[in-house]
Residue, then its C-alpha position, 0 to 999 in steps of 0.5 A: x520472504x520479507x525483513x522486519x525493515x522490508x515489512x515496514x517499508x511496504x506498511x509505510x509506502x502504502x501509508x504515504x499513498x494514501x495520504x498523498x492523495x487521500x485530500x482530492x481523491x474518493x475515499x471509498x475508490x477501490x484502489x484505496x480500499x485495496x491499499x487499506x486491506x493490504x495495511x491491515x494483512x501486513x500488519x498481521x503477516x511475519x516477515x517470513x509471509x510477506x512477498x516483498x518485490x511482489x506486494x511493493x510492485x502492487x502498492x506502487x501500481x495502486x499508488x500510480x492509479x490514485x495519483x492518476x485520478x488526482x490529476 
């Protein structure tokens, strides 16, 4: 069970992940296009729904892999 505020936090970390690797990265990279399906269920999801520890832990493994491949 999430907060509004945690709601947004998950929306906004995986915003800042794509964006920070968005410019050296493929866009069609399933890690991204997972970050991006995840964005649009939140989106739709009440507070309530929402896993906060577990979907903030699968952003930052995403996030981790993205930035891995930038490198």
């Amino acid at each position: 069970m999430a907060t509004f505020m945690e709601k947004d936090v998950l929306i906004e970390c995986i915003s800042t992940a794509l964006g920070l690797t968005a410019y050296n990265n493929n866009l069609d990279h399933p890690a991204r296009i997972e970050l991006l399906e995840l964005r649009n269920k939140l989106y739709g999801m009440e507070p309530e729904e929402i896993n906060y520890k577990e979907e903030l832990s699968f952003i930052k493994d995403k996030k981790a892999i993205l930035e891995s491949i930038s490198n």
